[in-house]
N, C-alpha and C positions, 0 to 999 in steps of 0.2 A: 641287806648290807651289813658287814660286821662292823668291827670296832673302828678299823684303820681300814679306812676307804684307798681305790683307787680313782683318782679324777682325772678323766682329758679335758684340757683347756682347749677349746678351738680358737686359736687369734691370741697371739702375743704381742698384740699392743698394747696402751696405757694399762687397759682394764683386763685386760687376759693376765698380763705378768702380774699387776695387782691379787687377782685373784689367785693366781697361782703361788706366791710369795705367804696371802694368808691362810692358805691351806695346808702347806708346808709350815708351816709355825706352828700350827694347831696338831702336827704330825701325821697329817695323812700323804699317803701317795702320791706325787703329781706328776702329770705327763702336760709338756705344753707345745700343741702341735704350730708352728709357723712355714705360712704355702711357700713362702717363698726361701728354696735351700739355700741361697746366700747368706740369706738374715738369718737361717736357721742355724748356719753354721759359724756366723758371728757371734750370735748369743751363745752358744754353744762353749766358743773358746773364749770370748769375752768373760761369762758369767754375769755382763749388766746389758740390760736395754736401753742402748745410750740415746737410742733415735726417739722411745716411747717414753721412757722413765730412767731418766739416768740418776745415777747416784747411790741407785739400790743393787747392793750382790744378791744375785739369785743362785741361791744352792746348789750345789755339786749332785746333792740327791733330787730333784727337779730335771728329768728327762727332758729335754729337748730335738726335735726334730720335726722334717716336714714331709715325711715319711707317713699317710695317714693311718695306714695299717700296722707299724709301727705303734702309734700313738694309739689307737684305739683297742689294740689286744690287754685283753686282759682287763679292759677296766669296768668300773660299775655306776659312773656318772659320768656324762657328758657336759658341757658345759660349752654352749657357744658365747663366744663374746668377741664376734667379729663385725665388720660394716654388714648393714641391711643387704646389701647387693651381694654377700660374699653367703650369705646365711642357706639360702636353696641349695645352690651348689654341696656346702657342705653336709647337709642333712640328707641331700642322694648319696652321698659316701659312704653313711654310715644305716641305711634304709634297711638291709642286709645282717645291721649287725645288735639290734637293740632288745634282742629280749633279756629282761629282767635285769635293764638300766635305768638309771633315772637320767630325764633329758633334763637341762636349765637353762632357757633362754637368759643371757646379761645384756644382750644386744639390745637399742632405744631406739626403732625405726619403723617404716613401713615399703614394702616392697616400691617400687617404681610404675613397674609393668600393671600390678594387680592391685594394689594398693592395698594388701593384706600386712596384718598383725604377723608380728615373726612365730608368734608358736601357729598360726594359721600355714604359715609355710612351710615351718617343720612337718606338721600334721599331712599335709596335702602329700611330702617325701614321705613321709614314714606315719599311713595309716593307724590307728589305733591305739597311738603311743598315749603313753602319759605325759605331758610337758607340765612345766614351769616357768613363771618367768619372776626373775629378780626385779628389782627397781629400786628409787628413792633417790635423797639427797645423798650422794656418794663419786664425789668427788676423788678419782683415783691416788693423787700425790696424798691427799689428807690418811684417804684408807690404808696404804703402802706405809704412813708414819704412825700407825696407830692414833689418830685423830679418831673421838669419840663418834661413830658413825649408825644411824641408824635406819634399816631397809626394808622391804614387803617381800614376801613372797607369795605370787599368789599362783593358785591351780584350782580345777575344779576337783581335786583330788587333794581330802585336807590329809592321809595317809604322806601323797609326796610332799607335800609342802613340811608338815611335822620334820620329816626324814632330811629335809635340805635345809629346812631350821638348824637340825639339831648339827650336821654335818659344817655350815657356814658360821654359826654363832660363836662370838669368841668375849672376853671383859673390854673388847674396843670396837666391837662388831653386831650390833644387837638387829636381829633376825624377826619382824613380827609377820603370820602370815594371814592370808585371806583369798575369799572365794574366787573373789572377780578380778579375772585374768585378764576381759576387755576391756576395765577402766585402768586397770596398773599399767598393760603394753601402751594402753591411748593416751595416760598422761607420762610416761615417760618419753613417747615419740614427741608429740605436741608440742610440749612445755619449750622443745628443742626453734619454732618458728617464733615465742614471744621474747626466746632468750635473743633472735635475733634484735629481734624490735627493741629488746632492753638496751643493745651494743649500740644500735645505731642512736637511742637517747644519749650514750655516754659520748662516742662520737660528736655528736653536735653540743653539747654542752651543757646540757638541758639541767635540771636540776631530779630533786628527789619527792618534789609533787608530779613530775614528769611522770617517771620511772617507775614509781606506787601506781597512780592511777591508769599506767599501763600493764601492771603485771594482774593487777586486780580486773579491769576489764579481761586480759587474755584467761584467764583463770575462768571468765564467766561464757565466753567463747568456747574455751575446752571443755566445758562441762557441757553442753549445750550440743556439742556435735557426739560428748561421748556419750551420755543419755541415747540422743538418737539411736545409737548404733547399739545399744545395750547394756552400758555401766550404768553401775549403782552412782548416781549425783555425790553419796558420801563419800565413795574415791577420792575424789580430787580434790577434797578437803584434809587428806592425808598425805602420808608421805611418797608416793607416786602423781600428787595431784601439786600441792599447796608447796609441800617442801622440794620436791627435785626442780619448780619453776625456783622457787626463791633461789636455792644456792644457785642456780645455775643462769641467771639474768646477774646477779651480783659476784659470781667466783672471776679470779681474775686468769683460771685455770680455766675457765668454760671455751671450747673451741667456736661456738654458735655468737655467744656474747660478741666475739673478739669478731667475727664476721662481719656482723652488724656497726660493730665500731668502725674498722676501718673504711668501710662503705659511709656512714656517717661521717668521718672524714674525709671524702673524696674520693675513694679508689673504684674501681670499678670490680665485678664479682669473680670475675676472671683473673685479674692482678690478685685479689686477698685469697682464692683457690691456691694460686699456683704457689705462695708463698708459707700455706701450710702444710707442716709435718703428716699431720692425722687429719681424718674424715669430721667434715662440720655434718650431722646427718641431719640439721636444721634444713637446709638448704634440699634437700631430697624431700624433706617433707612439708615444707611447705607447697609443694607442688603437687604432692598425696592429701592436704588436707582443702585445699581448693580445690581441688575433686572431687574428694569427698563430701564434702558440703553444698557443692552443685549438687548431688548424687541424692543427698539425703534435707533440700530443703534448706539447712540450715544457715541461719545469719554468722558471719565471720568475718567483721570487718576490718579486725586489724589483722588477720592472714592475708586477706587480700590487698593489703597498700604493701605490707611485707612484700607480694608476688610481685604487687606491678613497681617494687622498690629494685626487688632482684631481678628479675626477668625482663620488664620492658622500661628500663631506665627511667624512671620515675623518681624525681627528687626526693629525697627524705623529709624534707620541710614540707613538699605540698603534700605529702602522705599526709604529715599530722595536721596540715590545715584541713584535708577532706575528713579526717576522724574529729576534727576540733567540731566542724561546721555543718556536722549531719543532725539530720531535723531532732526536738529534744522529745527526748523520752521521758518517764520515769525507771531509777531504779530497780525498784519493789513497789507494790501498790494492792496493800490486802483488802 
């Protein structure tokens, strides 16, 4: 890759124009591909994402279209940062076109159908590539305003990870990266079903011994199913683990959080769907990680009040009375 990269964005929502906006600041090339030509032709003549992130102009020099072939010629990093469900599609797209690209998973999910890790989907479209995936506490509006922000990148490839270091890194944007790619995709998915459970504490009114010793439990859950599945337990003491749960149970920007609240306050999962702009991918993956953890053995017991919170109308108060009133354990006990 030279000096002045070329990047396609796939997904011009929050976290796509984010990205794309601090790429173009750092002055590299950006293309940012959106499926759908309406919108693509909105932002286009617009120059702001009023629907994803209004308030920011997105540059003249910043390609826009939903043209994918269009968007992919010429470049030398790929960049998906679209809904988990939109992620296979895109990567048969471009299956054809990736030699001697670098791929970067930005998307926080797990498939539906297969309950795969998104560079696990990439991989399965496009054999033998080298992926990426970003993470961490990054909060789009914060990242877009230059708010001091810092993320992982992890691959089993420290050459790509160095290379999308050096490419992403900015004095507002600080890049560290690492091996394990199956604790970084598993707690930025994850973190997305306790952010639930955090909304629906604030919902009900609960206070902030509530809300700690829920993020702290869910934290010891995610570690717990990501072990099984093969992350290093240090993970999630980092900032794909520890920190993208904290901002995003407490951001008042979090889509997951705001899920959980309104449902805490009475609505039903279907009313607080239809009434968001963007994808809560909590709510997809709490139904991947209760699978998962049938699958693999493992104890999850606040995913599971979560499911039977969202899916079989289960009050939120007797959730936390069946997590308050299960038999006692110890902690730790060396």
């Amino acid at each position: 890759m030279g000096e002045m990269a070329t990047v396609t964005i796939l997904g011009a929502g929050n976290w796509g124009t984010t990205l794309a906006l601090l790429l173009d600041r750092k002055g590299e090339k950006v293309k940012l591909w959106e499926f759908h030509p309406e919108r693509a032709s909105r932002l286009s003549q617009l120059r702001e994402n009023t629907q994803f992130l209004p308030g920011f102009t997105i540059p003249g020099g910043i390609e826009i279209s939903s043209d994918i072939e269009e968007s992919i010629s010429g470049s030398e990093v790929f960049v998906f940062a679209l809904p988990s469900s939109a992620v296979r599609e895109a990567a048969r797209s471009l299956a054809k076109r990736t030699d001697g690209v670098l791929l970067l998973n930005a998307s926080k999910g797990l498939e539906h159908e297969t309950l795969m890790r998104m560079s696990e989907v990439i991989l399965q479209e496009i054999p033998g590539a080298l992926v990426a995936s970003l993470s961490g506490p990054c909060i789009a509006n914060e990242v877009v305003r230059e708010v001091p922000t810092t993320v992982v990148v992890a691959s089993r490839s420290r050459a790509l990870c160095e290379e999308l270091q050096r490419l992403l890194m900015t004095p507002r944007f600080r890049v560290y990266t690492q091996d394990d790619i199956v604790g970084v995709e598993l707690g930025g998915a994850l973190k997305n079903v306790i952010a639930i459970a955090a909304g629906m504490c604030d919902g009900l009114g609960l206070g902030v011994n509530s809300k700690s010793a829920l993020i702290t439990r869910g934290l010891a859950e995610i570690t717990r199913l990501g072990t099984s599945l093969g992350a290093n337990p240090l993970t999630f003491a980092g900032l794909s683990g520890l920190g993208d749960l904290v901002t995003t149970c407490f951001s008042t920007h979090s889509r997951n959080r705001r899920v959980g609240e309104e449902i805490g306050r009475g609505k039903r999962l279907d009313q607080v769907l239809s009434e968001l702009v963007m994808v809560a991918e909590g709510v997809n993956t709490t139904h991947c990680a209760v699978k998962l953890s049938q699958t693999e053995a493992v104890e999850m017991p606040i995913t599971r009040e979560v499911h039977s919170v969202l899916f079989e109308g289960k009050d939120p108060r007797d959730a936390i009375t069946e997590l308050m009133m299960r038999p006692p354990k110890p902690e730790v006990w060396s």
